[in-house]
Every structure is written in structure tokens, then in C-alpha cells.
C-alpha positions as a Markdown table, in Angstrom:
| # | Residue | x | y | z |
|---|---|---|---|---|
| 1 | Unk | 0.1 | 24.0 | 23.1 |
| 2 | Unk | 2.8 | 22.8 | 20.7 |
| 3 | Unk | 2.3 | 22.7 | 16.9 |
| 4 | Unk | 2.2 | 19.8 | 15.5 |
| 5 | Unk | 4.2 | 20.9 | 12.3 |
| 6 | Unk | 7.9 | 20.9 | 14.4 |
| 7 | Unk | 10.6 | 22.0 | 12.0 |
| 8 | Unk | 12.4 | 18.9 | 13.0 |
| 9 | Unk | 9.3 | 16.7 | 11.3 |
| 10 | Unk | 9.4 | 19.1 | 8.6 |
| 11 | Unk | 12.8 | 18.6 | 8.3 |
| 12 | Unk | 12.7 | 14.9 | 8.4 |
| 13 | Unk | 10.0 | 14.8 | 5.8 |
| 14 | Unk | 12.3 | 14.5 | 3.0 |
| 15 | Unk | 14.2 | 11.9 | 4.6 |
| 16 | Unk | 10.8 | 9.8 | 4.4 |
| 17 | Unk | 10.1 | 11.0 | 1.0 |
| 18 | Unk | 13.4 | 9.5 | 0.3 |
| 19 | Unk | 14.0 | 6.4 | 1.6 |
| 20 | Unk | 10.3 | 5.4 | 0.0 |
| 21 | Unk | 11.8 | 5.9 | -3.2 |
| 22 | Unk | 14.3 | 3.8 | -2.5 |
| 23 | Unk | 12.5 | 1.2 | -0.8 |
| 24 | Unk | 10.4 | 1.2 | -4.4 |
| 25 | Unk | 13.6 | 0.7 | -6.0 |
| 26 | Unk | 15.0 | -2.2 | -4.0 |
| 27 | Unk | 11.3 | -3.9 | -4.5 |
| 28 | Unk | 11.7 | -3.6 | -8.4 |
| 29 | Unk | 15.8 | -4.8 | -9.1 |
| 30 | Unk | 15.4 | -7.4 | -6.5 |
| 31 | Unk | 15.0 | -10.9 | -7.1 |
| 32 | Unk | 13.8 | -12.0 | -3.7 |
| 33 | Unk | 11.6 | -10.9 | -0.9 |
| 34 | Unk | 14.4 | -10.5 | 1.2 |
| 35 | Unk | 16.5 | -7.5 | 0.7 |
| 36 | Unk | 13.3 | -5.0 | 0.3 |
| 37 | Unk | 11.7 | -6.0 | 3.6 |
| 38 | Unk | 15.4 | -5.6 | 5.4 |
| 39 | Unk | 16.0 | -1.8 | 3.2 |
| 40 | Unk | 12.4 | -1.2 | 4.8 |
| 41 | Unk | 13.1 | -2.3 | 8.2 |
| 42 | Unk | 16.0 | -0.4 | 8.3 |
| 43 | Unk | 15.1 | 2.6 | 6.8 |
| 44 | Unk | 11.8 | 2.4 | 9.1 |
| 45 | Unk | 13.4 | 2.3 | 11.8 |
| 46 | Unk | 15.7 | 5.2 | 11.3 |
| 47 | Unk | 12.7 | 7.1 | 10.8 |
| 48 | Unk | 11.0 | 5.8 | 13.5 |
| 49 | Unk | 14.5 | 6.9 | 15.9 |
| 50 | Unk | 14.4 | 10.0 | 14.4 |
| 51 | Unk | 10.8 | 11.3 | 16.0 |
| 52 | Unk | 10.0 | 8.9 | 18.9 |
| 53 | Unk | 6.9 | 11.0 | 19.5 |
| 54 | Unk | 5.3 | 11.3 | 15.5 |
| 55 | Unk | 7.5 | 9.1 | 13.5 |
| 56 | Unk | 3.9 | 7.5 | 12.7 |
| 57 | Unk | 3.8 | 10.3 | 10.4 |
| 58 | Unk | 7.0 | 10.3 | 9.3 |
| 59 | Unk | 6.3 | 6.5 | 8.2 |
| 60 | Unk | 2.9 | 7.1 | 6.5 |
| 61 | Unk | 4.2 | 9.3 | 4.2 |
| 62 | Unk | 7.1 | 6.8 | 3.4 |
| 63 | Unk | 3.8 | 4.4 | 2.8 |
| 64 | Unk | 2.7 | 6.9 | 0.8 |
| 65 | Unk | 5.7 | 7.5 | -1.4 |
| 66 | Unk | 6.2 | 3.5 | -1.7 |
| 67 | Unk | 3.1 | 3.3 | -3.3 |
| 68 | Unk | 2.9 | 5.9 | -5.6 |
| 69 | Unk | 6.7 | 5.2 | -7.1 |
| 70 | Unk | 5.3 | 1.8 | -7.6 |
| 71 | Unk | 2.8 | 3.1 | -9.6 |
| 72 | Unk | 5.1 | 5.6 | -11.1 |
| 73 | Unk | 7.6 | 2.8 | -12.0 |
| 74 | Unk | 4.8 | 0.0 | -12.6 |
| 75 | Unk | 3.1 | 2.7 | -15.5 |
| 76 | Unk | 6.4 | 3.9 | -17.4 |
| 77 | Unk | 9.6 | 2.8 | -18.2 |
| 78 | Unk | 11.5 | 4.5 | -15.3 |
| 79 | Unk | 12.5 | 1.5 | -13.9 |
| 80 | Unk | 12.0 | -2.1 | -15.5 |
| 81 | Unk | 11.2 | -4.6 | -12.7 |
| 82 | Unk | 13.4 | -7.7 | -12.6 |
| 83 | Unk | 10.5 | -10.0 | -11.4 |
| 84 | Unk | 7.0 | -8.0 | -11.5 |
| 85 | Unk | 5.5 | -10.4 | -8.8 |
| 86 | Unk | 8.0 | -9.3 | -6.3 |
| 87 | Unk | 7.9 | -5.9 | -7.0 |
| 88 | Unk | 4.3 | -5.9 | -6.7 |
| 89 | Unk | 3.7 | -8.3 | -3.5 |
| 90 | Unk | 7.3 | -6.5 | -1.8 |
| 91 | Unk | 5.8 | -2.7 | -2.1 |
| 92 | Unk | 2.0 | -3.9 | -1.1 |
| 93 | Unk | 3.2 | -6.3 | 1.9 |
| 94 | Unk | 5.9 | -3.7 | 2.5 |
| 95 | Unk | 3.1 | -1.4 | 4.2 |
| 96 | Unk | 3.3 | -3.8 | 7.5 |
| 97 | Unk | 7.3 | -3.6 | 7.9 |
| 98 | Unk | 7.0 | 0.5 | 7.6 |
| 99 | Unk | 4.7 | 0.8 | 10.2 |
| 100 | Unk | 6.1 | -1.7 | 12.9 |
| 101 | Unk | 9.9 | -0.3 | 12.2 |
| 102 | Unk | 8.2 | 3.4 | 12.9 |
| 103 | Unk | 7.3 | 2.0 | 16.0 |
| 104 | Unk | 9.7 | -0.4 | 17.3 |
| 105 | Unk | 12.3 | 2.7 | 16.3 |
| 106 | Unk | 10.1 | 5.2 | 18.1 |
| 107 | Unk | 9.8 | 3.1 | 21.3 |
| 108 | Unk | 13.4 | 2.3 | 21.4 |
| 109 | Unk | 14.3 | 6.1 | 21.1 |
| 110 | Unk | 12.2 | 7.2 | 23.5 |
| 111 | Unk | 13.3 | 4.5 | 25.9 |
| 112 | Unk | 16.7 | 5.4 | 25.7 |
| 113 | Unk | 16.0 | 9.2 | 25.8 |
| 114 | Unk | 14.1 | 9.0 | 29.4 |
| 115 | Unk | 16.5 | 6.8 | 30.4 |
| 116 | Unk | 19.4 | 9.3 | 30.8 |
């Protein structure tokens, strides 16, 4: 039996620890819904391409780190939100576009992996 610990996810964990910081960013200089949910998509999906078989997990913890720099920046003075509503409804709606990038990304990997 496999572990489920790969050191490719391990490896890959920063890259979602990453991109949910700057997803977080993106929500709080934007001025429109927009440009977050596209970053997020994008971003997602990468993650999702990058473990076809557990990029659920690679996608949580970008969920994870979304919401806790919101909270991070939303508390301090880090980063000063250009318009606090779309920061706040971008990083709590932006949930939904993490998880279905993950797996639109992980279903298009692993389609064209078996393919060849």
C-alpha cells in the first residue's frame, strides 16, 4: 500500500500554500469580482493538473490558507482592502471556484495521462 504523504504532494504543498496567499491578495486590491475568481480558477486548476489523483488536498489547504490570510489581512494592517465587501464576499464565495478547478484540473490530467 502506498503512502498517502507522496513527496510529490509534499512538494506541491507550498505551491498551494502559495497561490492562497495570493488569491487573498487579488480578493483585497481588486475592485471587482472578476479578476479573484479568474486568479482562483487558474491557480486551481494548476493545482488540480499537478496531482490528478489528491489535488483535493492540494486545494483544501489553498481553502485553508485563503481564509486565514483574510483573516490575517482583515485584523491588521498588512494589506488595506480597496473595497472590504469584495474582499470579504471574493475569499468566502471563492471556496466554490477552488474546489471545482481542483477537479476539473484533476480530471483533465488524468484524462490526458491514460490517454497516451
Amino acid at each position: 500500500m502506498k503512502p498517502f504523504f507522496t513527496p510529490d504532494l509534499v512538494r506541491q504543498l507550498p505551491v498551494a500554500v502559495v497561490s492562497g496567499g495570493i488569491i487573498a491578495m487579488v480578493c483585497f486590491k481588486s475592485t471587482t469580482v472578476h479578476l479573484p475568481f479568474f486568479i482562483n480558477v487558474l491557480l486551481s486548476f494548476g493545482l488540480g493538473w499537478l496531482q490528478p489523483r489528491k489535488g483535493w488536498v492540494l486545494a483544501l489547504v489553498q481553502v485553508l490558507t485563503l481564509l486565514v490570510a483574510y483573516s490575517l489581512f482583515s485584523n491588521s494592517d498588512i494589506v488595506v482592502a480597496t473595497d472590504p465587501r469584495i474582499a470579504k464576499f471574493t475569499t468566502y464565495m471563492g471556496i466554490f471556484p477552488t474546489l471545482t478547478g481542483a477537479f476539473v484540473g484533476a480530471l483533465l490530467g488524468r484524462t490526458l495521462k491514460e490517454s497516451k
